[in-house]
mmCIF file of the N, C-alpha and C atoms, coordinates in Angstrom:
data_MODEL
# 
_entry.id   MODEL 
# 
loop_
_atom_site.group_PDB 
_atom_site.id 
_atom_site.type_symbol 
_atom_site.label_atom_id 
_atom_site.label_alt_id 
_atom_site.label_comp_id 
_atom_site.label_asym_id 
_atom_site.label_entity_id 
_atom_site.label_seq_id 
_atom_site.pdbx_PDB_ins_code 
_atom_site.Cartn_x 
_atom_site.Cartn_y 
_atom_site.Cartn_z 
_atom_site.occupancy 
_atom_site.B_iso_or_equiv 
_atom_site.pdbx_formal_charge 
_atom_site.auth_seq_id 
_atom_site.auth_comp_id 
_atom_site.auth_asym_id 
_atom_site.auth_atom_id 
_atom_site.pdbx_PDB_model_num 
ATOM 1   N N  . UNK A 1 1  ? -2.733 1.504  -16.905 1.00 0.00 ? 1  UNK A N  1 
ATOM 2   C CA . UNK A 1 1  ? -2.610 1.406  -15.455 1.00 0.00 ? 1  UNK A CA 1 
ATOM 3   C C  . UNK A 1 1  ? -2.563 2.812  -14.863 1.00 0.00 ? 1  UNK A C  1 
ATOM 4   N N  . UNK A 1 2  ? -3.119 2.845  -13.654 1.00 0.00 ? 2  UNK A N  1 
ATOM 5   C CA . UNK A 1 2  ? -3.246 4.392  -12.684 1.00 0.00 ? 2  UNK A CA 1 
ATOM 6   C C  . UNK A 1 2  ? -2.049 4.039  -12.060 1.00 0.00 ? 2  UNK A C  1 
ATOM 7   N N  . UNK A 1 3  ? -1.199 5.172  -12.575 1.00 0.00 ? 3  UNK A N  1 
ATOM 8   C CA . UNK A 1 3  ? 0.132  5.161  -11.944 1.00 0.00 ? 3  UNK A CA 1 
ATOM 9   C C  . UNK A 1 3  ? 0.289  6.137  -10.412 1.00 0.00 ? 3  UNK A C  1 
ATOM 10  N N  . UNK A 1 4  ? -0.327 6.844  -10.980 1.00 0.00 ? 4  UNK A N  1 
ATOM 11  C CA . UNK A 1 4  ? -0.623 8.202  -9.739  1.00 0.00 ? 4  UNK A CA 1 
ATOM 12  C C  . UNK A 1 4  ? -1.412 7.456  -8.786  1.00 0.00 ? 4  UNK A C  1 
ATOM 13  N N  . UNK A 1 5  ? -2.114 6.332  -8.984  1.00 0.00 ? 5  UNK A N  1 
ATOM 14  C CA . UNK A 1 5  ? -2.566 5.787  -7.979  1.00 0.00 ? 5  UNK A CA 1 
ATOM 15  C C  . UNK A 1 5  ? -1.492 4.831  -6.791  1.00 0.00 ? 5  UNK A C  1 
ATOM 16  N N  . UNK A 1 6  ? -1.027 4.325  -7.738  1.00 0.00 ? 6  UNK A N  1 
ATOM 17  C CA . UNK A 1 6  ? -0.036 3.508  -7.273  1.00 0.00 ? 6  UNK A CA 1 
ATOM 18  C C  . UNK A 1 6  ? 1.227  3.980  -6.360  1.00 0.00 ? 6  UNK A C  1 
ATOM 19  N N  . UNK A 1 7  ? 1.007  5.607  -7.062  1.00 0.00 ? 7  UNK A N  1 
ATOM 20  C CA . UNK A 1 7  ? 2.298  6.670  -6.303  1.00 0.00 ? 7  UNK A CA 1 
ATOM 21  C C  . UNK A 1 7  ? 1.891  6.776  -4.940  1.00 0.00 ? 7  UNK A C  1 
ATOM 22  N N  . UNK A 1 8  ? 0.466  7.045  -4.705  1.00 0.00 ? 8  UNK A N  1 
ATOM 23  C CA . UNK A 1 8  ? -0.501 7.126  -3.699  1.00 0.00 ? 8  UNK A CA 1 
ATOM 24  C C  . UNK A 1 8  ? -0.452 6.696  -2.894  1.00 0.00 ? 8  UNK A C  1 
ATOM 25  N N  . UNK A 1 9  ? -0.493 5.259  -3.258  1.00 0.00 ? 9  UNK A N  1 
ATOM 26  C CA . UNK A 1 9  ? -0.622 3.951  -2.593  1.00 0.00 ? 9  UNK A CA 1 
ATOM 27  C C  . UNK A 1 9  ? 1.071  3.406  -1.793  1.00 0.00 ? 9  UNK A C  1 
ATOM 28  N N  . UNK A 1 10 ? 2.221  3.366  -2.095  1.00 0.00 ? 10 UNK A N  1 
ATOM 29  C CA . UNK A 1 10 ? 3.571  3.616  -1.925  1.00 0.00 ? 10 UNK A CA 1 
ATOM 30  C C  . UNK A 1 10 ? 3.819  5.250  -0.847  1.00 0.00 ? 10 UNK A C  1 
ATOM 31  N N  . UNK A 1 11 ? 3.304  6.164  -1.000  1.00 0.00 ? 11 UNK A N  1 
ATOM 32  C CA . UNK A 1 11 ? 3.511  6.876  -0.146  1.00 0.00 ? 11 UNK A CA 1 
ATOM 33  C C  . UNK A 1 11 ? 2.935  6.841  1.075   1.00 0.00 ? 11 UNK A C  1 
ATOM 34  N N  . UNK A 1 12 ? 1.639  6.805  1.070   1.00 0.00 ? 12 UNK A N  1 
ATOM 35  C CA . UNK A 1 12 ? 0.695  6.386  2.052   1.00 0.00 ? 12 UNK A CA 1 
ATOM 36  C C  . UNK A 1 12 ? 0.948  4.579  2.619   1.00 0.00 ? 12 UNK A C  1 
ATOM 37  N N  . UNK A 1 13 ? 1.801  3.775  2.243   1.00 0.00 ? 13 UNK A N  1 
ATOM 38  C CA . UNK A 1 13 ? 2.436  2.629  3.041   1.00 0.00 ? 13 UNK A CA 1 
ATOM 39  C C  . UNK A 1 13 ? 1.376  1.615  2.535   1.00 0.00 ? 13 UNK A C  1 
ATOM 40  N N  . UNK A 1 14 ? 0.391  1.693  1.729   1.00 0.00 ? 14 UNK A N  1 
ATOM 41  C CA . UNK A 1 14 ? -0.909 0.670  1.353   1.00 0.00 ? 14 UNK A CA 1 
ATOM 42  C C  . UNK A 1 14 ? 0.200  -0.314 -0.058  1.00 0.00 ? 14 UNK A C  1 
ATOM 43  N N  . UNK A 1 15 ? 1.280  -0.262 -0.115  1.00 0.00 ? 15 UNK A N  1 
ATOM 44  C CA . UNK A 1 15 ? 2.087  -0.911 -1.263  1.00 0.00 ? 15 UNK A CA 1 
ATOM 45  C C  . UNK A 1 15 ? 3.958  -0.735 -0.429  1.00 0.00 ? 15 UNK A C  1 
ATOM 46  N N  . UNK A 1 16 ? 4.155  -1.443 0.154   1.00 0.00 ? 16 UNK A N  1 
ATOM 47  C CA . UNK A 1 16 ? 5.810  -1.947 0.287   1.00 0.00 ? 16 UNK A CA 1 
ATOM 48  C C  . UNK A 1 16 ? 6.290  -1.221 -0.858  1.00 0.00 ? 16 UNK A C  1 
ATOM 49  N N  . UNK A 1 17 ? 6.285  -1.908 -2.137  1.00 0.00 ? 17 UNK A N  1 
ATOM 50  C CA . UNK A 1 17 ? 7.019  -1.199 -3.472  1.00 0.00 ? 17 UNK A CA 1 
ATOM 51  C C  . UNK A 1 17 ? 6.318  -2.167 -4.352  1.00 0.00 ? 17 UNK A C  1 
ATOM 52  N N  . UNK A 1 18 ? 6.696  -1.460 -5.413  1.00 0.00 ? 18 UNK A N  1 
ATOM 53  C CA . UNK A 1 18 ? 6.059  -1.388 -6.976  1.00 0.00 ? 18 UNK A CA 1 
ATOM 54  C C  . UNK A 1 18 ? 6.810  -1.464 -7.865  1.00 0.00 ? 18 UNK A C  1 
ATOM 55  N N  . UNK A 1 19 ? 7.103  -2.924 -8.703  1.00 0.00 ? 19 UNK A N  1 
ATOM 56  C CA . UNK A 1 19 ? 8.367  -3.028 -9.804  1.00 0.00 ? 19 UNK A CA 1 
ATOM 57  C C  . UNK A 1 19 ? 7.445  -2.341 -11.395 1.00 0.00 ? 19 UNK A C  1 
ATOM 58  N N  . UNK A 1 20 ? 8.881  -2.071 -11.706 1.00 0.00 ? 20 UNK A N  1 
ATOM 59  C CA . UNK A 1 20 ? 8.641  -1.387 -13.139 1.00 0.00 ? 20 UNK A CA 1 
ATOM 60  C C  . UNK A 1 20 ? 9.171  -2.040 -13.782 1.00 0.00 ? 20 UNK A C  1 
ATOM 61  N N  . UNK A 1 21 ? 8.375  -2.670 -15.312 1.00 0.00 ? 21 UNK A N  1 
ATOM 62  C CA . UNK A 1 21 ? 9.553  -3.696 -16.322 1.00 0.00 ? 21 UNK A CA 1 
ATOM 63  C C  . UNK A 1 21 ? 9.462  -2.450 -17.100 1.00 0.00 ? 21 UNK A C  1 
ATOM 64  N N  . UNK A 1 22 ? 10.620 -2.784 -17.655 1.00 0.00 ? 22 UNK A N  1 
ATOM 65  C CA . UNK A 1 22 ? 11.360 -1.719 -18.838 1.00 0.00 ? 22 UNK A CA 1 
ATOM 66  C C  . UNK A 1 22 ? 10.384 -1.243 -19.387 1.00 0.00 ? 22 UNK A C  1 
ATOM 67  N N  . UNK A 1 23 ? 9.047  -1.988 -20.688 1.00 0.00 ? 23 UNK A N  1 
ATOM 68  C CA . UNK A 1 23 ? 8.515  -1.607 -21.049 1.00 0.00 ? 23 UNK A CA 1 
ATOM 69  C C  . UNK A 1 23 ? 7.260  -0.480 -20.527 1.00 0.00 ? 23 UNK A C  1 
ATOM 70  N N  . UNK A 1 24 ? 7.182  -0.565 -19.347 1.00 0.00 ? 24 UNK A N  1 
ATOM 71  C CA . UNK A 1 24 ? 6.121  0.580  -18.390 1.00 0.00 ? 24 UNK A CA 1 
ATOM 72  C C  . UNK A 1 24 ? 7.224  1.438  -18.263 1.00 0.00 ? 24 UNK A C  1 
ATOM 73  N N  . UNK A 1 25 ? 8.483  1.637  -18.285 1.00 0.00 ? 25 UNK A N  1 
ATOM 74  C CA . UNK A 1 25 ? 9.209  2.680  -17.743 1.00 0.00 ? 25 UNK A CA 1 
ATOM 75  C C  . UNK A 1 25 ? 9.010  4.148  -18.104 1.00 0.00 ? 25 UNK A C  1 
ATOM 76  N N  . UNK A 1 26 ? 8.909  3.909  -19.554 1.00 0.00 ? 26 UNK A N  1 
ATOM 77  C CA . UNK A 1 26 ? 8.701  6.064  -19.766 1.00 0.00 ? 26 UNK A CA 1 
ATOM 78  C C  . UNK A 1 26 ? 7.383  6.092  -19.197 1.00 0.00 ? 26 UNK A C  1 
ATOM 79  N N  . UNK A 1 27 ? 6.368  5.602  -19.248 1.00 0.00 ? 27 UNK A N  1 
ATOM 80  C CA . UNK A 1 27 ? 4.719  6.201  -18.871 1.00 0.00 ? 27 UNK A CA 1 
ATOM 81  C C  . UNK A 1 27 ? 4.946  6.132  -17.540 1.00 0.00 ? 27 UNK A C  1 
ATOM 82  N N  . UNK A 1 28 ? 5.938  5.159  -16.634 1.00 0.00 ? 28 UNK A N  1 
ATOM 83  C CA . UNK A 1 28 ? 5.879  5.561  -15.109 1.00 0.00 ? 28 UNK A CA 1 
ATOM 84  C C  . UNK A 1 28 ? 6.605  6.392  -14.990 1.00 0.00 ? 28 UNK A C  1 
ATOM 85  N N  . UNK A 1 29 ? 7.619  6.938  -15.237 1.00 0.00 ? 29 UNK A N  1 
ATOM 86  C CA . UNK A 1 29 ? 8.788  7.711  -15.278 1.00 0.00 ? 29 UNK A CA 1 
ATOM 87  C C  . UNK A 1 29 ? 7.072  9.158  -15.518 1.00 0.00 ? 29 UNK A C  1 
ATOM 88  N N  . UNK A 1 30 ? 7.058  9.372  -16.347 1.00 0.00 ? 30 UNK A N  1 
ATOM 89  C CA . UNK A 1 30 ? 6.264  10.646 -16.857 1.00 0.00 ? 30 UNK A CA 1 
ATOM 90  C C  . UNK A 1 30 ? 5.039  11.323 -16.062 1.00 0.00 ? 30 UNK A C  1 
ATOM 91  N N  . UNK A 1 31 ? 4.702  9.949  -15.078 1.00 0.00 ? 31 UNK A N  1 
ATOM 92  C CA . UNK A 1 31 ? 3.722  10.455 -13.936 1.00 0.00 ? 31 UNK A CA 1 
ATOM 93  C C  . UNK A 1 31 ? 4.485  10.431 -13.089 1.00 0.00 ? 31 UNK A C  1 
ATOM 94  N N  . UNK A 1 32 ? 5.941  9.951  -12.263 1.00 0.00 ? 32 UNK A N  1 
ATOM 95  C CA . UNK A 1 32 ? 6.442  10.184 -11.484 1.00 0.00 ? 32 UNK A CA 1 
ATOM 96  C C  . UNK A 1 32 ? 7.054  12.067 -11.392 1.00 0.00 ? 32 UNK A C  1 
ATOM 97  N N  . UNK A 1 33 ? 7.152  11.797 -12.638 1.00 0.00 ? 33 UNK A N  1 
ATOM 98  C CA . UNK A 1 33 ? 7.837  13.159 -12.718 1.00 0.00 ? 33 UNK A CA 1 
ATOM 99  C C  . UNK A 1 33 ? 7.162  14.359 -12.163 1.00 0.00 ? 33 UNK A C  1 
ATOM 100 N N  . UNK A 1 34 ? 5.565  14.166 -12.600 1.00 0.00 ? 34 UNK A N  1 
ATOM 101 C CA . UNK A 1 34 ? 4.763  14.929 -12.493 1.00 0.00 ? 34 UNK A CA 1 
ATOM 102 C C  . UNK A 1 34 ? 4.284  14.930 -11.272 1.00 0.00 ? 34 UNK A C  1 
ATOM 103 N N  . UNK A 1 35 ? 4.975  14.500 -10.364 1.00 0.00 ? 35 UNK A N  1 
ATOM 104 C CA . UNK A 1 35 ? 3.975  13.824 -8.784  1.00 0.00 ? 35 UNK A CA 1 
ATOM 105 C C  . UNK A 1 35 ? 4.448  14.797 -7.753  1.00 0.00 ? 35 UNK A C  1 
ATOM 106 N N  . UNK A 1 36 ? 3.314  14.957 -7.240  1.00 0.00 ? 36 UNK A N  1 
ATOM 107 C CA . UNK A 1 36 ? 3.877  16.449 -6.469  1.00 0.00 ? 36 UNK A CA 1 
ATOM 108 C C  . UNK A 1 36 ? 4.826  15.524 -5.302  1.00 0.00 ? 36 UNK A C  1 
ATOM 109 N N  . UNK A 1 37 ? 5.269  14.558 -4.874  1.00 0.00 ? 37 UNK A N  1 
ATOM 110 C CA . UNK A 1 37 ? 5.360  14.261 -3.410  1.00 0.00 ? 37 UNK A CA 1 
ATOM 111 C C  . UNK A 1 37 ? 6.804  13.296 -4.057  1.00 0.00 ? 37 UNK A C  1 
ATOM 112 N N  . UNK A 1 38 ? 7.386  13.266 -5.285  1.00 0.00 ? 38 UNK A N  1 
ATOM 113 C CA . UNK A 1 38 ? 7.489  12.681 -5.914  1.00 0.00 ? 38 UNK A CA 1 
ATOM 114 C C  . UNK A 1 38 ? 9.381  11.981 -4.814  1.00 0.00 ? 38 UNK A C  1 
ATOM 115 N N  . UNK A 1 39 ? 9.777  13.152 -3.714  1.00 0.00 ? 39 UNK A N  1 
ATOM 116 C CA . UNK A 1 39 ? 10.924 13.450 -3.307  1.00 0.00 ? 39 UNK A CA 1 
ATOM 117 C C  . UNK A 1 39 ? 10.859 12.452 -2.044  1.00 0.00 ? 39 UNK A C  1 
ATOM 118 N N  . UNK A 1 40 ? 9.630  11.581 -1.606  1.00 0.00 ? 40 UNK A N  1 
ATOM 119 C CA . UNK A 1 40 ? 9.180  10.425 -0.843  1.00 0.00 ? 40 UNK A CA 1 
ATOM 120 C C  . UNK A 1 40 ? 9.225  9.262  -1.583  1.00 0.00 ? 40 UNK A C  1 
ATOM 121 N N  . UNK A 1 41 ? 9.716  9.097  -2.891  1.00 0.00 ? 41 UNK A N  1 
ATOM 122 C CA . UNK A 1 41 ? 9.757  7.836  -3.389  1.00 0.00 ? 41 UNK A CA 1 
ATOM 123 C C  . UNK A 1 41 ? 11.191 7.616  -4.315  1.00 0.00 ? 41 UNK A C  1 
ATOM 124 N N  . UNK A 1 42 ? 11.697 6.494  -4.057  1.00 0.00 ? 42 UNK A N  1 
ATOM 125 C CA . UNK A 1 42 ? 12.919 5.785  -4.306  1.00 0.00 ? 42 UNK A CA 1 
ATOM 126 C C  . UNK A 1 42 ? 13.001 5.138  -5.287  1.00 0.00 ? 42 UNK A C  1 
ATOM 127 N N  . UNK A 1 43 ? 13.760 4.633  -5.808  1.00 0.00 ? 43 UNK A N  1 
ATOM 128 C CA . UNK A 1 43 ? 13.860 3.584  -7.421  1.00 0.00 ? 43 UNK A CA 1 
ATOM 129 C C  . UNK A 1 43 ? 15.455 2.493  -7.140  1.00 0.00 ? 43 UNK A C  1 
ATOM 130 N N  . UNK A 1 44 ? 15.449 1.327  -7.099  1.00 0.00 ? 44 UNK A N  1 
ATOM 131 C CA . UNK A 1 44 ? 16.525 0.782  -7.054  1.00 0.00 ? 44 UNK A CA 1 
ATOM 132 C C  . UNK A 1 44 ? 16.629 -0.319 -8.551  1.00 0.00 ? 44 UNK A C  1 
ATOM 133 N N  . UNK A 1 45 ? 17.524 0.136  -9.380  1.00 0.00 ? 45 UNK A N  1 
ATOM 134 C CA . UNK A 1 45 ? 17.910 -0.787 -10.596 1.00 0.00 ? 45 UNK A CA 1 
ATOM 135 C C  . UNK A 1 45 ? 17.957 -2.290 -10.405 1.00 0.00 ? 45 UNK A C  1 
ATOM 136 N N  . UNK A 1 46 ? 16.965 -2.847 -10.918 1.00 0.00 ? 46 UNK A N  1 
ATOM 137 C CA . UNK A 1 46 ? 17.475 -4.131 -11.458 1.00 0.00 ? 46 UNK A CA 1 
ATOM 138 C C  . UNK A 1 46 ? 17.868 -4.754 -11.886 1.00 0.00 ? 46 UNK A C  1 
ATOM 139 N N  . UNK A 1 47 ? 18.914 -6.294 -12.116 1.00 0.00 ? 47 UNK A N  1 
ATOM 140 C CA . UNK A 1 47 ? 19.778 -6.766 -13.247 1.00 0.00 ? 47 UNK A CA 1 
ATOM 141 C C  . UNK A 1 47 ? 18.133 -6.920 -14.704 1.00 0.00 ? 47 UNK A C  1 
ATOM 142 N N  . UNK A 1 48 ? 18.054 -6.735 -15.233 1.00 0.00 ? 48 UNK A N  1 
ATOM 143 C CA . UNK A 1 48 ? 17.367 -7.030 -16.313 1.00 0.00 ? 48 UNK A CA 1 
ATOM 144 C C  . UNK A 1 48 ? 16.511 -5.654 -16.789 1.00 0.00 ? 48 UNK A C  1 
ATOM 145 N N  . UNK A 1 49 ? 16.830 -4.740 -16.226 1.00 0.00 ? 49 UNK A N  1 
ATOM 146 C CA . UNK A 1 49 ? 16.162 -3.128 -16.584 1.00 0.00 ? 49 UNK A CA 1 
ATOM 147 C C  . UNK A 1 49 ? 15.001 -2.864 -15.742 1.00 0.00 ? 49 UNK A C  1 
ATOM 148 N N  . UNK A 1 50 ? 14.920 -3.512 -14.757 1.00 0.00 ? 50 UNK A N  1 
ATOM 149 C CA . UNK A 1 50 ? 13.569 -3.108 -13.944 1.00 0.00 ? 50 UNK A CA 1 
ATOM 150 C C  . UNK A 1 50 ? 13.504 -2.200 -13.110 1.00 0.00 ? 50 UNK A C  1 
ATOM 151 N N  . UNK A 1 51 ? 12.811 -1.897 -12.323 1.00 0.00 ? 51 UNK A N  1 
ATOM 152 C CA . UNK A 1 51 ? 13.431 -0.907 -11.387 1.00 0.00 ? 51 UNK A CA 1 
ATOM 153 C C  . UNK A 1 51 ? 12.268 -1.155 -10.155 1.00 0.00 ? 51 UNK A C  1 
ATOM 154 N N  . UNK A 1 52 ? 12.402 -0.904 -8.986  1.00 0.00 ? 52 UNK A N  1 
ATOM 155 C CA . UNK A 1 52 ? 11.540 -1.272 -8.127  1.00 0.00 ? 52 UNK A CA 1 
ATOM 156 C C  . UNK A 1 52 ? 11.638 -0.134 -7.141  1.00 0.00 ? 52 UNK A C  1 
ATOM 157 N N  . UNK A 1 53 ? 10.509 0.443  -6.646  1.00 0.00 ? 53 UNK A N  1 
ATOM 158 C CA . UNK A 1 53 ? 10.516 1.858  -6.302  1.00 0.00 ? 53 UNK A CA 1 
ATOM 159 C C  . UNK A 1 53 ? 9.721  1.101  -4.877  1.00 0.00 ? 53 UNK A C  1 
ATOM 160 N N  . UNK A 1 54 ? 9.658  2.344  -3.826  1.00 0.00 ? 54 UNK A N  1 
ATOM 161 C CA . UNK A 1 54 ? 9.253  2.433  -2.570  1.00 0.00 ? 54 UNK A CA 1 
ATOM 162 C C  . UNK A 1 54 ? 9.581  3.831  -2.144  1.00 0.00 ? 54 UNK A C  1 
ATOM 163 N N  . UNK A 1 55 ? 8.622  4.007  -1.153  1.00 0.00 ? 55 UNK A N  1 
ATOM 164 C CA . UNK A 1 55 ? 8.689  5.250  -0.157  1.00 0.00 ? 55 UNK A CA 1 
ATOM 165 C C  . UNK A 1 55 ? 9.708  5.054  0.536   1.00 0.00 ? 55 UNK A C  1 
ATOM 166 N N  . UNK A 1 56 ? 10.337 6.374  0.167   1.00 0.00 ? 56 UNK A N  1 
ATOM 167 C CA . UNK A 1 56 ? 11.781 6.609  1.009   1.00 0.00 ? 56 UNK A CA 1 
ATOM 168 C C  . UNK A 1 56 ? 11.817 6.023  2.916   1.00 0.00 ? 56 UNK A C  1 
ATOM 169 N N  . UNK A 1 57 ? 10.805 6.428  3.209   1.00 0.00 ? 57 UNK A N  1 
ATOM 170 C CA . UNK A 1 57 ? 10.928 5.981  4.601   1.00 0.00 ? 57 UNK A CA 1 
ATOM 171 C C  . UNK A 1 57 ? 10.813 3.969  5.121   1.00 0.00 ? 57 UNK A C  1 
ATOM 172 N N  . UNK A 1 58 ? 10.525 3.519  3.875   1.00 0.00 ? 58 UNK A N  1 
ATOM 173 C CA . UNK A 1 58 ? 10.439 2.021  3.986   1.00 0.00 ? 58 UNK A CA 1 
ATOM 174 C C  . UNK A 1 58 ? 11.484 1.211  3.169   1.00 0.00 ? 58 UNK A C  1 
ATOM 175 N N  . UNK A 1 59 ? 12.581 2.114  2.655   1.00 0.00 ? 59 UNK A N  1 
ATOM 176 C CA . UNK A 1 59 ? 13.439 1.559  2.277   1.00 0.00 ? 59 UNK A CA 1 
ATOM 177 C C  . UNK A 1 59 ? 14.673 1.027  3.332   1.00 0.00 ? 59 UNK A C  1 
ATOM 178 N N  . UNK A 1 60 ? 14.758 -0.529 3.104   1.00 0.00 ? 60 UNK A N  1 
ATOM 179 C CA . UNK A 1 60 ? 15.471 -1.108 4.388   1.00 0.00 ? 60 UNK A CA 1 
ATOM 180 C C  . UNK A 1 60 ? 16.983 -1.467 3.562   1.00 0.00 ? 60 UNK A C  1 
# 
């Protein structure tokens, strides 16, 4: 999966948010890291290890 796309897509408002199951977590984690804009996007824990991210400005 194009994660950097998806980062793209969440910053620019074309994606609400984007869940992560555990098993995608290090390969999303590893392009997040690397994302220049990376300080516009949020992560909130899920009960079961998920995590569900959004652009800071659309977090309600």
């Amino acid at each position: 999966m194009d994660y950097r796309k998806v980062l793209d897509q969440l910053v620019d408002g074309e994606l609400k948010e984007f869940k992560v199951e555990p098993k995608e977590a290090f390969d999303f984690q590893r392009t997040l890291r690397n994302y220049e804009k990376r300080q516009s996007i949020t992560g909130r824990a899920m009960r079961g290890g998920s995590i569900i991210y959004s652009a800071v400005n659309s977090v309600k």
